[in-house]
Backbone as CSV, one residue per row, in Angstrom:
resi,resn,N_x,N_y,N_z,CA_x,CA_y,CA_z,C_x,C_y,C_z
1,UNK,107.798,28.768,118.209,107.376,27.992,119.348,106.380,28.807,120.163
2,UNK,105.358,28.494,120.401,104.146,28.962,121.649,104.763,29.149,122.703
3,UNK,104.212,30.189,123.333,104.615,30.305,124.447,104.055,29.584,125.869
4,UNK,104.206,29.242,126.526,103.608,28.022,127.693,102.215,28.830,128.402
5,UNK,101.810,28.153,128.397,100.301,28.497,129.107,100.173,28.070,130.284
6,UNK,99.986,29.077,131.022,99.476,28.779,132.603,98.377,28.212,132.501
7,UNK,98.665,27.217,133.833,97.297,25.957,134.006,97.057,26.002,135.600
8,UNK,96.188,26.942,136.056,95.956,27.078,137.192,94.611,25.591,137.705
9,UNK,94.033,25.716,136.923,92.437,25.482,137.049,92.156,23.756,137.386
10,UNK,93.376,23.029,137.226,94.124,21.674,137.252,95.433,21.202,137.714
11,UNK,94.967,21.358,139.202,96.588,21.490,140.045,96.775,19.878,139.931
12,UNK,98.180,19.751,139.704,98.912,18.752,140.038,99.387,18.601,141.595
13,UNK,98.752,18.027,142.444,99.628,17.978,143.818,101.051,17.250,143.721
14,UNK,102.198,17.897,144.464,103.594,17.702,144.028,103.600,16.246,144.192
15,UNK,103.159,15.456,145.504,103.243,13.953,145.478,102.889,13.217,144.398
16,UNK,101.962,13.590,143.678,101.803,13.029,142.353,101.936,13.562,141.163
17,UNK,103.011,14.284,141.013,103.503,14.877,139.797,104.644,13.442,139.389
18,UNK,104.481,13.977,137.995,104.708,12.296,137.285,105.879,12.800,136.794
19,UNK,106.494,13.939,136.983,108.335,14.622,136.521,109.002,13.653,138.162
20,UNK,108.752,14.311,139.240,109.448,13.900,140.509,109.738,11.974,139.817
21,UNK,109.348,11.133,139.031,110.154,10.028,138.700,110.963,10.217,137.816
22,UNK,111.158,11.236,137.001,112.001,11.171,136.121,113.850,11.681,137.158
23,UNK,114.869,10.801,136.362,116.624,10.807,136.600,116.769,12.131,137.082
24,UNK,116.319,13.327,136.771,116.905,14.757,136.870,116.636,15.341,138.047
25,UNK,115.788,14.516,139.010,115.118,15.159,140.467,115.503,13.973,141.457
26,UNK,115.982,14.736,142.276,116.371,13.792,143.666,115.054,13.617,144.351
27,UNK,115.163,12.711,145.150,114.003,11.998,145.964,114.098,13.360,147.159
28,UNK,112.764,13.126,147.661,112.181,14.386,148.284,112.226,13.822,149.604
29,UNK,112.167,14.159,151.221,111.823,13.469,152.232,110.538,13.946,152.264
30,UNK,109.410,13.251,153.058,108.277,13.821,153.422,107.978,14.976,153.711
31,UNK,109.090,15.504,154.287,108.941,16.897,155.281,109.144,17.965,154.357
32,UNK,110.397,17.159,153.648,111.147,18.357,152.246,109.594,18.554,151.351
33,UNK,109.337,17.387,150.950,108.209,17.670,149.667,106.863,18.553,150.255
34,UNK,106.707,18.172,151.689,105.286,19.484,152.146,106.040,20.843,152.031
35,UNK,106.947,20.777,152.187,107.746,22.312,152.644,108.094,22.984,151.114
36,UNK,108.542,22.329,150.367,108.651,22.765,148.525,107.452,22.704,148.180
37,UNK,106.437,22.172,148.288,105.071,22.086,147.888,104.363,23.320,147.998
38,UNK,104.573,24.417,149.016,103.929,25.584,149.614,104.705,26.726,148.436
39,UNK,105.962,26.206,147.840,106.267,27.415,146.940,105.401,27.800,145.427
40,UNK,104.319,25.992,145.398,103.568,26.250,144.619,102.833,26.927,143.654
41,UNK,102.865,28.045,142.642,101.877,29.103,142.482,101.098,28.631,141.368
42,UNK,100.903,27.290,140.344,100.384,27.082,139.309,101.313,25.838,138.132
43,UNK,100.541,25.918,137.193,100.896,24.920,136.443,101.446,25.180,134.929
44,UNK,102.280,24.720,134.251,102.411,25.238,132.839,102.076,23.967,131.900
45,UNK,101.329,24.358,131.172,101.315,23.409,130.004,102.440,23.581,128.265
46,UNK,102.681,22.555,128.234,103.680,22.946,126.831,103.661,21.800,125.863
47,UNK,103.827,22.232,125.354,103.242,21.125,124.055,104.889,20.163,124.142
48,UNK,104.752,18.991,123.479,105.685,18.177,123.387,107.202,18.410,122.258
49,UNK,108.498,18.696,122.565,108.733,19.007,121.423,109.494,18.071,120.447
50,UNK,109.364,18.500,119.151,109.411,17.802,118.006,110.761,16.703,117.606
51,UNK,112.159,17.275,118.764,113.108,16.897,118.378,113.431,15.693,119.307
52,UNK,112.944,15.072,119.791,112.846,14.704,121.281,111.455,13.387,120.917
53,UNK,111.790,13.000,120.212,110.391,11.562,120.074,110.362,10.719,120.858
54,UNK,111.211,10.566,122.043,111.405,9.884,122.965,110.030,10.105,124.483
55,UNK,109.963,11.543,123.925,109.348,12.179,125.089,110.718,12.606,126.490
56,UNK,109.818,12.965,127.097,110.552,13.089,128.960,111.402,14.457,128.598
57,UNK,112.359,14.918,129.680,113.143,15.950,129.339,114.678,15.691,128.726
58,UNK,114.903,16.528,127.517,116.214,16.149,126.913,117.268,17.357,127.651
């Protein structure tokens, strides 16, 4: 397996990160999501994995 690659160069801003809809993350308040947003440092990219054809996180 590769190891994950930092993705600085293409920030995701947290309000529109497309994980925060997925079952495994509680809803954020406004105040909460600016305030977790600042712990920010970058992005990882990872390839999709093979066992999991469903996609999303298993």
């Amino acid at each position: 397996m590769a190891a994950p690659k930092t993705r600085n160069n293409r920030q995701t801003p947290c309000e529109q990160c497309p994980l925060r809809t997925l079952p495994h993350f509680h809803e954020f308040k406004p105040d909460e999501l600016e305030f977790v947003s600042n712990f920010k440092t970058g992005e990882l990219a990872v390839d999709r994995r093979n066992d999991n054809p469903g996609g999303g996180i298993a």
